[in-house]
DOVEX-25798 format. One record per residue (C-alpha): residue number from 1; residue in one letter; x, y, z. Coordinates in Angstrom, 1 decimal. Each point is the difference from the previous one (the first is absolute). Example, Ala and Ser with C-alpha at 12.3 -4.5 7.8 and 13.67 -1.06 7.14 Angstrom:
# residues 2
[1 A [12.3 -4.5 7.8]]
[2 S [1.4 3.4 -0.7]]
END
This chain:
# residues 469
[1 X [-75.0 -0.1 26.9]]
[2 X [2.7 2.2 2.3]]
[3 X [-0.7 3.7 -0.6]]
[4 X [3.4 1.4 -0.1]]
[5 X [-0.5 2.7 2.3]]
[6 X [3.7 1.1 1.2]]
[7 X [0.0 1.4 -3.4]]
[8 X [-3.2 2.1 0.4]]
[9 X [0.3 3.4 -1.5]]
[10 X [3.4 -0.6 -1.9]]
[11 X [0.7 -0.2 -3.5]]
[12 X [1.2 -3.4 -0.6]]
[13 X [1.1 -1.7 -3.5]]
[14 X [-0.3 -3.3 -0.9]]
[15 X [1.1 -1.8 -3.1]]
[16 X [-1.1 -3.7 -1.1]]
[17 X [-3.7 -0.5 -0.3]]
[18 X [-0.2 -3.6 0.1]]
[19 X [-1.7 -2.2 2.0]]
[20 X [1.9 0.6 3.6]]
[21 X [0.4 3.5 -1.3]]
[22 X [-3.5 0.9 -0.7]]
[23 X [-0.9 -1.2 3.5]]
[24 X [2.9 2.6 0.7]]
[25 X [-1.4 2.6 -1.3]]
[26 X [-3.5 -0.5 1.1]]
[27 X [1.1 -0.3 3.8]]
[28 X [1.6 3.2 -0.3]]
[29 X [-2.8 1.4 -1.0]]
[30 X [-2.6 -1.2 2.3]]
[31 X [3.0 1.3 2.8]]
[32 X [-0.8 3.8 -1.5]]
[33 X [3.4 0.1 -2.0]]
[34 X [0.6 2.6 -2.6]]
[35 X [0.7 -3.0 -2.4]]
[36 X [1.8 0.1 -4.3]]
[37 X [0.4 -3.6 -1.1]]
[38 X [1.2 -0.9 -3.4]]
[39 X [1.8 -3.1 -1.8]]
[40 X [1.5 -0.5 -2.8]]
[41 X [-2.8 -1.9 -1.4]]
[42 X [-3.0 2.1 -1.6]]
[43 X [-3.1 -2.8 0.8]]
[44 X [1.8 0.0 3.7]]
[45 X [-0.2 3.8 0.4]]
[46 X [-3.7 -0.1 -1.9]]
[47 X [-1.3 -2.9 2.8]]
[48 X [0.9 2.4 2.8]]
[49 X [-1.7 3.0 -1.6]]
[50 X [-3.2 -2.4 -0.1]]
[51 X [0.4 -0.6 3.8]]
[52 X [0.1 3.3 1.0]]
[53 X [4.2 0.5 0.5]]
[54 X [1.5 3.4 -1.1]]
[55 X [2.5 -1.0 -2.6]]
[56 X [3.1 2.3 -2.1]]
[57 X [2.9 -0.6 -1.2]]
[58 X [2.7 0.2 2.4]]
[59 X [2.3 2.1 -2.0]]
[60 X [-2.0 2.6 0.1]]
[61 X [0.0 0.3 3.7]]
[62 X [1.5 2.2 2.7]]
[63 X [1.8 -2.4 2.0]]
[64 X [1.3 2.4 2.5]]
[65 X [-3.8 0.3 1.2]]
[66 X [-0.1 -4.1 0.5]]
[67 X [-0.2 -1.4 3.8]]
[68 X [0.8 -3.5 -1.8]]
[69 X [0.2 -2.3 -2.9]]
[70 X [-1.6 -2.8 -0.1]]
[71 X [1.3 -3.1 -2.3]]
[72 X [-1.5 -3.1 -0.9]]
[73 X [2.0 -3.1 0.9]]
[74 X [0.7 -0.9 -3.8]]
[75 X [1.5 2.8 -0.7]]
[76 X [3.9 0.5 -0.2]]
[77 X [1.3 1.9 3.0]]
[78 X [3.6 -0.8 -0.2]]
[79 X [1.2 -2.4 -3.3]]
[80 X [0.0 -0.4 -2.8]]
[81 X [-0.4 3.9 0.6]]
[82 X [-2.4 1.5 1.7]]
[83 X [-3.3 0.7 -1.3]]
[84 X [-0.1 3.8 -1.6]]
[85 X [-2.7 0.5 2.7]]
[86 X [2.3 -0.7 2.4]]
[87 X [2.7 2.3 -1.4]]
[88 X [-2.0 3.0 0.8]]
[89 X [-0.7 -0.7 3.4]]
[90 X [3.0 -0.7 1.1]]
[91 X [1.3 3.5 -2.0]]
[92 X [-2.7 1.6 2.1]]
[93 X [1.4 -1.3 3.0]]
[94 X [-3.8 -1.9 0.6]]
[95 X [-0.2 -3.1 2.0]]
[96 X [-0.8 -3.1 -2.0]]
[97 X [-2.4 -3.1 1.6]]
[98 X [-2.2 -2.5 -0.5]]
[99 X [-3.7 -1.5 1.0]]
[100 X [2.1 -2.2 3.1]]
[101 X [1.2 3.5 1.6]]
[102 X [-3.6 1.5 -0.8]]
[103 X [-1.0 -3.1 1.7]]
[104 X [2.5 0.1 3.1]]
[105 X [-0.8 4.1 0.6]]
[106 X [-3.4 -0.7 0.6]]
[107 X [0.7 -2.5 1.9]]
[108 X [2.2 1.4 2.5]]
[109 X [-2.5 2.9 -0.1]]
[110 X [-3.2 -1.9 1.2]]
[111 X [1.0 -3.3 1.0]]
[112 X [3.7 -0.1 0.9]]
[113 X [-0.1 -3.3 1.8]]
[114 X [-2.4 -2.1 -2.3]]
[115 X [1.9 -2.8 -0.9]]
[116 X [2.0 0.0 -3.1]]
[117 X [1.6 -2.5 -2.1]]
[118 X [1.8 0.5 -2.7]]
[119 X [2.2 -2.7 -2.0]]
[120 X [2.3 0.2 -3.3]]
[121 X [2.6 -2.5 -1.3]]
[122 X [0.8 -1.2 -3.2]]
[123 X [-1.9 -3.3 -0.1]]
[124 X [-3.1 -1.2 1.8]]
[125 X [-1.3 3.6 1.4]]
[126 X [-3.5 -1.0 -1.2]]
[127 X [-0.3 -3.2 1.6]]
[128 X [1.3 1.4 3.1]]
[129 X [-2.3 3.2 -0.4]]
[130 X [-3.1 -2.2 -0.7]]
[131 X [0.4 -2.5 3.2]]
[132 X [1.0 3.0 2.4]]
[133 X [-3.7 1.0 -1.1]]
[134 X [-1.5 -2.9 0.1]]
[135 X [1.3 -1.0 3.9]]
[136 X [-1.2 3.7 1.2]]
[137 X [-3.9 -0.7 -1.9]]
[138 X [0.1 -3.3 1.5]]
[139 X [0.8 1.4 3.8]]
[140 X [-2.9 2.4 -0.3]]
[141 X [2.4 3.2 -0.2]]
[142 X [-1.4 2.5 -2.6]]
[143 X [2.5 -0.2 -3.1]]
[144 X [0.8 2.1 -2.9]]
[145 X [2.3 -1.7 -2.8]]
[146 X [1.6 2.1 -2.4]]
[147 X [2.9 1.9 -2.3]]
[148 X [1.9 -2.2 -1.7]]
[149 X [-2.2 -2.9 -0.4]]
[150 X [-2.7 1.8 -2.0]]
[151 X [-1.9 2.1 2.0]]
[152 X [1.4 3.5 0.1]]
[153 X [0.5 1.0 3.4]]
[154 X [-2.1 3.5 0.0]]
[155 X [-2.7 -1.9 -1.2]]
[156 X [-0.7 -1.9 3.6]]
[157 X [-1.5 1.0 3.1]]
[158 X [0.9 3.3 2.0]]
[159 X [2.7 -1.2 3.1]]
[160 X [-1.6 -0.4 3.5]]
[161 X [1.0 -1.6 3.2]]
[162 X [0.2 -4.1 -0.3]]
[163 X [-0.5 0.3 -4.1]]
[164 X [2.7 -2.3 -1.7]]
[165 X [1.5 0.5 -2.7]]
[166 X [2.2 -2.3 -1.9]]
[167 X [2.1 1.7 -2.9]]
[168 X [2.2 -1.2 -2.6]]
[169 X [2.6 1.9 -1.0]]
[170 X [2.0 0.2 -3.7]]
[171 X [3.4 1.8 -0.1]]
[172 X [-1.7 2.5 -2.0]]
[173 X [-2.2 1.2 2.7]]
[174 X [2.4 -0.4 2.7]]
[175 X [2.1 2.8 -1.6]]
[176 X [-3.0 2.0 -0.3]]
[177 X [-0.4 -0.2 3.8]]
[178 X [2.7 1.5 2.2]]
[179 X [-2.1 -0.1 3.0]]
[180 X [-1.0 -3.6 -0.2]]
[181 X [-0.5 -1.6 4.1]]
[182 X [-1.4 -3.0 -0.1]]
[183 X [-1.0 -1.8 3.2]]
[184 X [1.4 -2.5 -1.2]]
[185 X [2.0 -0.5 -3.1]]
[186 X [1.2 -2.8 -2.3]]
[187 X [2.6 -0.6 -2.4]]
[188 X [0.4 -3.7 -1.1]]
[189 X [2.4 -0.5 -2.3]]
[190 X [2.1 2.5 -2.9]]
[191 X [1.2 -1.1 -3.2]]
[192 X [0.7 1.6 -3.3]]
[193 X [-3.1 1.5 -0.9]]
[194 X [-1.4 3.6 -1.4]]
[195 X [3.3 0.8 -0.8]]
[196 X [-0.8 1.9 -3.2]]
[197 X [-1.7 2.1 2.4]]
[198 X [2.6 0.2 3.2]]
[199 X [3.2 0.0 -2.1]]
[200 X [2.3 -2.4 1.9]]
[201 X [-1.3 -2.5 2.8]]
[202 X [1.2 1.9 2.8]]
[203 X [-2.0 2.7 -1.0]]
[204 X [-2.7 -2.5 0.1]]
[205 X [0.4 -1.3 3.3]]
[206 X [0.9 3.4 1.5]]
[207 X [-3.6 0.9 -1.0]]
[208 X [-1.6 -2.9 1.2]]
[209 X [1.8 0.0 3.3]]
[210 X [-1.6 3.2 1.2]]
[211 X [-3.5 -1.4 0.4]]
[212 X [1.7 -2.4 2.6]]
[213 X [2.2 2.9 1.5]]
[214 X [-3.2 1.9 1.1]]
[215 X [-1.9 -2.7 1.3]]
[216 X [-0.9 -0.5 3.9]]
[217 X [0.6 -4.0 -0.6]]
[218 X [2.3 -0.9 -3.4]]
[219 X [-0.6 -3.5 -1.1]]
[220 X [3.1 -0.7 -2.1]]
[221 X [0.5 -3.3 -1.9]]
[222 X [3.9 -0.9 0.3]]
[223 X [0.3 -2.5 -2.9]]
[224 X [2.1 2.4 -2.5]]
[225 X [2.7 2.3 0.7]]
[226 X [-1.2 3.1 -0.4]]
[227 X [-3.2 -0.3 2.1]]
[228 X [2.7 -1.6 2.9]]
[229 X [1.5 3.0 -0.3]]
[230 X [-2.9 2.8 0.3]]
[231 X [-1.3 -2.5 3.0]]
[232 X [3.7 0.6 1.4]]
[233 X [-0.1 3.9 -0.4]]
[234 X [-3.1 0.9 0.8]]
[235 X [0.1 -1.8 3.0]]
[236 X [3.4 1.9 0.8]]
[237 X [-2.1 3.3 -0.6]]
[238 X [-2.4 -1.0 3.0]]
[239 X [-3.0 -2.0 -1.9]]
[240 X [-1.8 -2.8 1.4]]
[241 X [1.1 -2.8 -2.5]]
[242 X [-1.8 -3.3 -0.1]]
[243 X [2.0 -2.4 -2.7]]
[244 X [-1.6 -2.5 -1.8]]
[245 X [1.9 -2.6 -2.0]]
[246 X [-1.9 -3.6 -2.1]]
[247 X [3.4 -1.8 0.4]]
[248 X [1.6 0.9 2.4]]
[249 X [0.4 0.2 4.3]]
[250 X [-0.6 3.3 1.2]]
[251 X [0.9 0.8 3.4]]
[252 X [-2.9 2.7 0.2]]
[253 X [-2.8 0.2 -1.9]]
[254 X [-1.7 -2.5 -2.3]]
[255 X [1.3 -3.0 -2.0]]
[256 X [-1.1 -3.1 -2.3]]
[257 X [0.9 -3.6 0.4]]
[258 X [-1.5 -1.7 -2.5]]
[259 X [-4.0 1.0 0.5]]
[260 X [0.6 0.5 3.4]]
[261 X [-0.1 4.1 1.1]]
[262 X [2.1 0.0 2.9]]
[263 X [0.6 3.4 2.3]]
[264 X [3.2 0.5 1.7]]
[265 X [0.8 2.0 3.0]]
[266 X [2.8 0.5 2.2]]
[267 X [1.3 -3.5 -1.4]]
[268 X [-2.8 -2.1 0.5]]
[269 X [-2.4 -0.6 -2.8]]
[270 X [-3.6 -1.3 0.1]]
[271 X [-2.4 -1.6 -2.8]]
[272 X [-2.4 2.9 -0.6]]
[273 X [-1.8 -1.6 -3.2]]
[274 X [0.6 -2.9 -2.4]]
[275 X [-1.2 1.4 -4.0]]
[276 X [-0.1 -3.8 -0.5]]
[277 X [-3.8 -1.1 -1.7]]
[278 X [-0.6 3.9 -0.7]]
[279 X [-0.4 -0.2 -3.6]]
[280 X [0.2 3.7 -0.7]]
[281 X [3.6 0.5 1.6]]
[282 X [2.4 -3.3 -1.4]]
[283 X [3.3 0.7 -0.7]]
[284 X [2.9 2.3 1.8]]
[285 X [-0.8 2.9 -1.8]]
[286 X [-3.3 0.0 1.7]]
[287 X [1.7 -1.0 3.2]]
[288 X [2.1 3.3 -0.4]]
[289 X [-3.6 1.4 -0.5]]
[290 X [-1.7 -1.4 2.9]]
[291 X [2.8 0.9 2.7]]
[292 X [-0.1 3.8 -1.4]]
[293 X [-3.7 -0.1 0.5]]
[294 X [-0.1 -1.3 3.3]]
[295 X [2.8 2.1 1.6]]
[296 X [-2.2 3.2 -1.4]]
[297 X [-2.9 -1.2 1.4]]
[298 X [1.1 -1.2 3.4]]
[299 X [1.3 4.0 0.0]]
[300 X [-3.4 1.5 -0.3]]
[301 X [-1.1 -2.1 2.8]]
[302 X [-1.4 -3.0 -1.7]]
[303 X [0.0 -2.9 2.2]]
[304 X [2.0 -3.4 -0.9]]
[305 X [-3.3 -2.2 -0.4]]
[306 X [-2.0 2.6 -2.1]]
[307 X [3.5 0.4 -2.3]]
[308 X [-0.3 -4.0 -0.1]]
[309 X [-3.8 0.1 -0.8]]
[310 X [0.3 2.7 -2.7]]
[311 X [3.4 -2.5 -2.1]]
[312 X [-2.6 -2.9 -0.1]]
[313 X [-2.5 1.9 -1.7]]
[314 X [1.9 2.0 -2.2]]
[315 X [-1.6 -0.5 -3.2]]
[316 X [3.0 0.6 -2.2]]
[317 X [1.2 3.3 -2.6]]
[318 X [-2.4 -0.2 -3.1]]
[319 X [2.3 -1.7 -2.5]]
[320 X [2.7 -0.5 1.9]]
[321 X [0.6 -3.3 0.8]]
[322 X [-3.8 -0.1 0.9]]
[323 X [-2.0 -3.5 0.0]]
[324 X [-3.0 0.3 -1.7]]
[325 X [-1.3 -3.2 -0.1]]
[326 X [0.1 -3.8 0.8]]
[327 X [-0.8 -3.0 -2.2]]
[328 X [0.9 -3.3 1.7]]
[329 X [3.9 -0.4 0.4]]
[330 X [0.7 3.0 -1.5]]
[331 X [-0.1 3.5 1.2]]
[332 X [-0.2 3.3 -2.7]]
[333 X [2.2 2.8 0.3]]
[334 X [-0.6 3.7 -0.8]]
[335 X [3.7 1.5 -0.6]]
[336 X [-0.5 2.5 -3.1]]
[337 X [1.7 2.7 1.7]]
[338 X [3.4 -1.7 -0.7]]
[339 X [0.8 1.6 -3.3]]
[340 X [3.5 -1.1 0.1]]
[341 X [2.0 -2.8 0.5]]
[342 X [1.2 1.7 3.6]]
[343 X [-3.4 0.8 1.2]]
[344 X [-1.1 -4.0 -0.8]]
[345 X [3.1 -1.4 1.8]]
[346 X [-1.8 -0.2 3.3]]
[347 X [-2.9 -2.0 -0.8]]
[348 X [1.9 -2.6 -2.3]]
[349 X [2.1 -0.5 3.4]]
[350 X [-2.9 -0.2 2.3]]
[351 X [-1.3 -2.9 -1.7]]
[352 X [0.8 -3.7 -0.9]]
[353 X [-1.4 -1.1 -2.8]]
[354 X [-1.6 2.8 -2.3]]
[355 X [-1.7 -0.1 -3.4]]
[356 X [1.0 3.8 -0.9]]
[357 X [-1.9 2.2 -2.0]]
[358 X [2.3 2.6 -1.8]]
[359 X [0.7 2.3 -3.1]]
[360 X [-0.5 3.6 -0.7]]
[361 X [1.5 2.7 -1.6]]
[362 X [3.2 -0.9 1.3]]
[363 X [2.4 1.9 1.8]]
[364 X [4.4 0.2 -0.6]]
[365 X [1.5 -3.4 1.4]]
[366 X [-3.2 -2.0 0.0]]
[367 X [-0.3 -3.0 2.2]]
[368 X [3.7 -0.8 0.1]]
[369 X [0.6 1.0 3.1]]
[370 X [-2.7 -2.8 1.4]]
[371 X [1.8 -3.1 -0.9]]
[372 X [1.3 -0.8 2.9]]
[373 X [-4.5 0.1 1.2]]
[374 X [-0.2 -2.5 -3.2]]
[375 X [-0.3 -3.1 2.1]]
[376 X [-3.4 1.5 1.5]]
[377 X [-1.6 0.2 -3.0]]
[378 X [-1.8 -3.5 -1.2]]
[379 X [-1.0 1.6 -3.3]]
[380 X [-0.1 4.0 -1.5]]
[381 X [-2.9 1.0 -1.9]]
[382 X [0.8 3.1 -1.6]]
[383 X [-2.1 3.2 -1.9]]
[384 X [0.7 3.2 -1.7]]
[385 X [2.9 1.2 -1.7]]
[386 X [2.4 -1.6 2.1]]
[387 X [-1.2 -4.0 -0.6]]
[388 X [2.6 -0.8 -2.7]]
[389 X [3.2 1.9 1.8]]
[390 X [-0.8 -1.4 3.3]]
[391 X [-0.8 -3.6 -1.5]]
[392 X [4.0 0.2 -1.2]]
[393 X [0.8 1.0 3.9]]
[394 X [-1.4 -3.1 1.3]]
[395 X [1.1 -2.3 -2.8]]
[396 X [0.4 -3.5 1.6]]
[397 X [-0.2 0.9 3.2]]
[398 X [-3.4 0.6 0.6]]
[399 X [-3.4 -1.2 -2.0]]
[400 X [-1.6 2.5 -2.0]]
[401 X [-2.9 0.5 -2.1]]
[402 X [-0.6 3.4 -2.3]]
[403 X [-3.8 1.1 1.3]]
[404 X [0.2 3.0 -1.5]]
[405 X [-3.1 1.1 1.8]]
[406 X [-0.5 -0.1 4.2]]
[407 X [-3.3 -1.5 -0.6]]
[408 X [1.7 -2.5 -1.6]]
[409 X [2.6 -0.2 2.3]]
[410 X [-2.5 -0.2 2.9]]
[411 X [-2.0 -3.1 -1.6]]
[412 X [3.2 -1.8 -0.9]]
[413 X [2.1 0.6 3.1]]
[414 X [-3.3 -1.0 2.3]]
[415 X [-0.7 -3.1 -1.8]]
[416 X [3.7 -0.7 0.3]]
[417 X [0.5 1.0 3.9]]
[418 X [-3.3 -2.4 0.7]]
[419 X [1.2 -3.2 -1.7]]
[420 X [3.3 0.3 1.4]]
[421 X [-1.6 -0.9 3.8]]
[422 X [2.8 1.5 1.7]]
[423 X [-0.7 1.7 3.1]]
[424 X [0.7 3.2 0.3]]
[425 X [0.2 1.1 -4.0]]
[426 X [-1.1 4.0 -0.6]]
[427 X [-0.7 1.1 -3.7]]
[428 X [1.5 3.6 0.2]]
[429 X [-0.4 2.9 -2.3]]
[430 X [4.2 1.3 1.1]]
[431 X [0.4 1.9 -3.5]]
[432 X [3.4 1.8 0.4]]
[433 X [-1.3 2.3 -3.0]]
[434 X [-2.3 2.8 -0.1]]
[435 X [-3.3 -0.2 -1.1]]
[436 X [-0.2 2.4 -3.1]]
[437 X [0.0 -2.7 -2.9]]
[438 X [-2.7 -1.0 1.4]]
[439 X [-2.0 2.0 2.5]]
[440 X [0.1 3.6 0.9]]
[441 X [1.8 -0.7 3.4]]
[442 X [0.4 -2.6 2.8]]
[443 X [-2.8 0.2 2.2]]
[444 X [-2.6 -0.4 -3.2]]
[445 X [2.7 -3.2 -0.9]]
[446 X [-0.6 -1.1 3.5]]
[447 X [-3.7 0.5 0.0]]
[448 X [-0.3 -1.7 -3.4]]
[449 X [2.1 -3.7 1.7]]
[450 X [-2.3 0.5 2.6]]
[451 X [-3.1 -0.3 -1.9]]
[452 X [1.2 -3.0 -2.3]]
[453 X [0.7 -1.9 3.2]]
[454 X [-3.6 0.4 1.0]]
[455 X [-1.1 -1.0 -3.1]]
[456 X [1.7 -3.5 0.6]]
[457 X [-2.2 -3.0 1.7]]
[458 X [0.0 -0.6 3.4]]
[459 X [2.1 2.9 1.3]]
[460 X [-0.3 1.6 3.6]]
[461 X [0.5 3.6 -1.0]]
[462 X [1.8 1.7 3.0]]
[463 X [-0.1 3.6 -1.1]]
[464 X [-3.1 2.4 -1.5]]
[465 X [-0.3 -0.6 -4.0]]
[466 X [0.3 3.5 -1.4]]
[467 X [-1.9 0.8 -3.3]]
[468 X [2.5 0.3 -3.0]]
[469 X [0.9 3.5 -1.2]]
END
């Protein structure tokens, strides 16, 4: 954990007691903060009594008296409205943050110039999050991964010269965090996203480009218009701008050709790694990813071979496009975490022939939108809720059987995948639904395809078989 201790001695509020905030509150603590938490949900507020955190209701505070408000990252700052929490302070005139600013204070407090990365986006942050990790572990540099990806940030190790840490970064908490200086900072891509939350899109992107405005090094991916244009201004304003792009030339900075990462400088460009055979990082959206990951890395001083060493090994997101295991001819594919028909676009396009595991609780539009990925698909097998509305999607255009079940689907779609003896074939669970039909989110959906694939005969599990919840 990170004592908060730029707060020691104050009287600090802080409102959301869930997970990221109960770290919150605890780190405050342990810094020697005069700390009132509350939330708006009674077993929330009773959990952090248990643990030792001094809890009211907010209402009944003196505001005036605050040195700060803290907020939790799911609460509303801004829209629809802001949170009645929220209200007061800002009638109070107290400044309102997040765990990330908690997290940058003591940083620039103890350990100014430990390296810091911090990346955001729309699509593909955890991915990118995850390998930026996994390249700094695998050159021997001591890492700390956390925020966004499911470790709250206070809950890691106390900054120090030549610690790592490697940060991802929802709009949410980027608004929280006025301060925010990463050493180096990404922002791969922006599209209409969290907008229930950030009103209009500009609002959105405003927001996210200030994580890349107060970075030493901005890693900005140039493939949509409004990320070419914070890349443009920031730049202007005297940033150190490194643009990335997965299709096309960049002058300066990093680019994809096909698998091939190339890095361009003052006109010339040079091969500096081929993705091609690296199972965990097919497609152009992971091209995007890798070129993000090594431009951050080659700023913290991590050397071209040992960013090279670190892609190879990269073990893959857990259910993301993860291969889990290998029968023969035919490779099995972990993608639970695409609970719509957007999210499973980029693994029906990164492979050839595919017998598709999907079905859900489906979401507005369904599959539509992937029938142009059809041709991919050799035959659907699909589960939950979803089966008979997505079985009148595909129609004549793809084969299709109603498993209703993914143990079924898994037998079926294996024994299927096997006989066909084409090279290359992957059985993936892609379900462009979410999971609550069926199982209580996506990771336990995820874990469960896992586990019937190692139940099948004579298959090379490539990942750890977790016990079923």
């Amino acid at each position: 954990m990170i004592p908060v201790t730029s707060l020691a001695d104050k009287k600090v509020a802080l409102f959301g007691l869930g997970g990221s905030g109960l770290v919150t509150a605890k780190a405050l603590v342990a810094g020697g903060a005069d700390v009132i938490a509350f939330d708006d949900n009674p077993d929330s507020v009773a959990k952090a009594q248990s643990e030792g955190i001094p809890t009211a209701d907010l209402r009944t505070l003196e505001w005036s008296k605050l040195a700060v408000f803290v907020l939790a990252p799911g609460v509303p700052l801004t829209h629809p409205k802001p949170h009645w929490s929220v209200d007061l302070a800002k009638a109070a005139g107290v400044e309102v943050i997040g765990d990330i600013e908690l997290f940058v204070r003591e940083r620039r407090a103890y350990a100014p110039n430990c390296p810091f990365i911090a990346i955001t986006g729309t699509n593909g942050k955890s991915t990118t999050t995850a390998l930026i990790a996994h390249i700094l572990k695998s050159a021997g540099r001591d890492t700390q991964l956390g925020g966004n990806i499911g470790t709250a940030v206070l809950s890691l190790d106390s900054p120090k010269a030549e610690r790592f840490y490697v940060v991802e970064c929802s709009s949410y908490q980027i608004d929280l965090a006025p301060t925010l200086n990463p050493t180096a900072g990404i922002l791969l891509n922006l599209t209409p996203d969290h907008l229930d939350r950030h009103g209009t899109m500009q609002h959105y992107a405003d927001v996210k480009e200030r994580l890349v405005a107060g970075s030493d090094t901005a890693i900005v991916g140039v493939d949509d218009s409004f990320c070419t244009l914070i890349a443009d201004r920031i730049e202007r304003a005297g940033v150190n701008v490194t643009r990335i792009s997965k299709r096309n030339v960049v002058a300066d900075g990093l680019y994809a050709e096909g698998s091939r990462i190339m890095k361009a400088a003052g006109g010339t460009s040079s091969l500096l790694v081929d993705l091609d055979g690296i199972q965990t990082l097919r497609g152009s959206h992971n091209a995007q990813n890798a070129a993000a990951a090594i431009a951050a890395c080659l700023a913290v001083g991590i050397s071209e071979d040992e960013v090279r060493a670190g892609l190879i090994s990269f073990p893959g997101l857990k259910h993301r496009m993860q291969p889990v295991g290998q029968r023969g001819n035919v490779t099995f594919i972990n993608d639970s975490k695409a609970t719509n028909a957007d999210a499973s676009a980029p693994a029906l396009s990164s492979y050839d022939r595919i017998y598709w595991i999907a079905g859900g609780l489906p979401k507005a539009g369904g599959i539509t939108s992937l029938s142009p990925l059809f041709p991919h698909i050799a035959k659907a097998y699909l589960i939950g809720e979803a089966a008979a509305e997505f079985a009148a999607t595909l129609g004549e255009a793809v084969p299709y059987e109603i498993s209703g079940t993914l143990d079924k689907a898994v037998q079926h779609a294996a024994a299927d995948a096997l006989a066909d003896g084409a090279s290359g074939n992957v059985v993936m669970l892609s379900p462009a639904c979410a999971s609550f039909d069926q199982y209580k989110n996506f990771e336990i959906r995820g874990g469960s395809f896992v586990s019937h694939v190692a139940a099948l005969d004579g298959v090379t599990m490539l990942v750890e078989v977790q016990k079923e919840h």
